[in-house]
N, C-alpha and C positions, 0 to 999 in steps of 0.2 A: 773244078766245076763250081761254077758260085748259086746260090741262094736261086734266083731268078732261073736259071736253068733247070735246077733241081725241082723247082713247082710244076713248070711247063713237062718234067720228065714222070711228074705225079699223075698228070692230065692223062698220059697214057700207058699206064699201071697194068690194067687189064690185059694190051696187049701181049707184055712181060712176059717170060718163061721164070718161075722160081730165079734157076739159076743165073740168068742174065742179072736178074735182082741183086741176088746175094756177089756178084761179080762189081756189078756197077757201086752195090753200097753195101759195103762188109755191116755188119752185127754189130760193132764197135761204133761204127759211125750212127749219130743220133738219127740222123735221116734215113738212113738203112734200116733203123727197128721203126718208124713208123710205116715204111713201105711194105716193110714185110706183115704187119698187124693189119693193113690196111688190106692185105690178100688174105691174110687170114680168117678175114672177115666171114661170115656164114652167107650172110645175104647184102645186098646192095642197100647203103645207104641214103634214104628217100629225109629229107626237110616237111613237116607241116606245112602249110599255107598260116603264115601267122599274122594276127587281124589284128587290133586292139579297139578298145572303148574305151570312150570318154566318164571320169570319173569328178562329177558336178555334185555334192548333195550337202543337207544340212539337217537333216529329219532321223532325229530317236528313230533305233529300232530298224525294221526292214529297208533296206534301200536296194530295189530291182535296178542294176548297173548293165546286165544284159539278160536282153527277154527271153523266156522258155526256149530253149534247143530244140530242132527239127527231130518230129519219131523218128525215133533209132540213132540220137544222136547225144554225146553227151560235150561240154565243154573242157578241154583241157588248160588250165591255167600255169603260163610262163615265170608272170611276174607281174608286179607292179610298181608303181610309185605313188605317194599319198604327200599331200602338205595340207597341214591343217591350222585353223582360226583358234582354236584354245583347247584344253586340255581333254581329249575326248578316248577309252576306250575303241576296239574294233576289231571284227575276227569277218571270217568269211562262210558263207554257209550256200549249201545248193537246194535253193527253192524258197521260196518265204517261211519263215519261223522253221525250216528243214533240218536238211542233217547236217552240224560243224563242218567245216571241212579245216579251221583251224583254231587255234585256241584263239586268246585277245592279246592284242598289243597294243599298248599303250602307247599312245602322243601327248607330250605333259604340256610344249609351251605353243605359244603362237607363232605362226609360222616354222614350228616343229615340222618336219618330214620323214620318210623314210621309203627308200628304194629298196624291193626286193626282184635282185635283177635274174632275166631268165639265164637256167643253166642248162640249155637244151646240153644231152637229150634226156634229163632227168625232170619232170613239171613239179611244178608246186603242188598240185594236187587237180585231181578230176572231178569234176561235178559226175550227180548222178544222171542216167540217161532221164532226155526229154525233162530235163527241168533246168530253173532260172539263175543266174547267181545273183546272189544277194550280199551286200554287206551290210551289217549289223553293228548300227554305232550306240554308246550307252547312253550319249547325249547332244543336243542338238547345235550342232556343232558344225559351220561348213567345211568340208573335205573335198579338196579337189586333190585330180592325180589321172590316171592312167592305168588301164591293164591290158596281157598283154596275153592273147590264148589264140587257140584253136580249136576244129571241132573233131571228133571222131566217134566212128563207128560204135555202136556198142550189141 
């Protein structure tokens, strides 16, 4: 059975009986233990809706990149990517002058960057409910880039 067969026999997993499973793809075979992990699942696995914002700034200090989250809602953050004009500190924080949500990381030269890519299903971190993300640069420095979230319930 090749590769391509094997996905399309993924597509209909659910139908499966354990044992037909354990028939079709022994425990040995590497696709056999994802199939079976994949029943062993507790609950069905649902995707975010994943959005992003554009990351434009050059201003010391508070930079609102997305506006205050809907009540009852907080922003879960994927990932990002950053390029920057000269040597500038920068951390992330949820709401103006708020709570950290990471330490600082340094960009030392020009046109220095750095991608922090998303690792669904583990986030960078969660903003607190009904507030803004902010990134906090140490100096006036333009920073362009990207991020990369969703929202949820809280």
């Amino acid at each position: 059975m090749d590769k391509l067969e094997r996905i399309e026999d993924l597509n209909s997993i659910n139908s499966l009986s354990d044992n037909r499973i354990r028939q079709a793809y022994p425990v040995g075979d590497g696709f056999g233990q994802v199939v079976q992990a994949v029943r062993d699942l507790p609950v069905a696995i649902t995707f975010p809706e994943f959005l992003s914002a554009v990351i434009l700034t050059a201003t010391s200090g508070d930079n609102e990149i997305i506006a205050t989250a809907p009540p009852g809602f907080r922003y879960v953050i994927w990932g990002w990517n950053l390029v920057v004009e000269g040597a500038v500190e920068y951390s992330w924080e949820s709401g103006a002058s708020g709570t950290p949500k990471t330490g600082d990381y340094a960009l030392s030269d020009t046109s220095d960057g750095m991608l922090i890519g998303p690792a669904w299903p583990i986030p960078q971190f969660k903003c607190d409910g009904n507030q803004s993300l902010n990134l906090e640069l140490s100096d006036a420095v333009e920073v362009n880039g990207v991020v990369q979230y969703s929202l949820e319930a809280v």
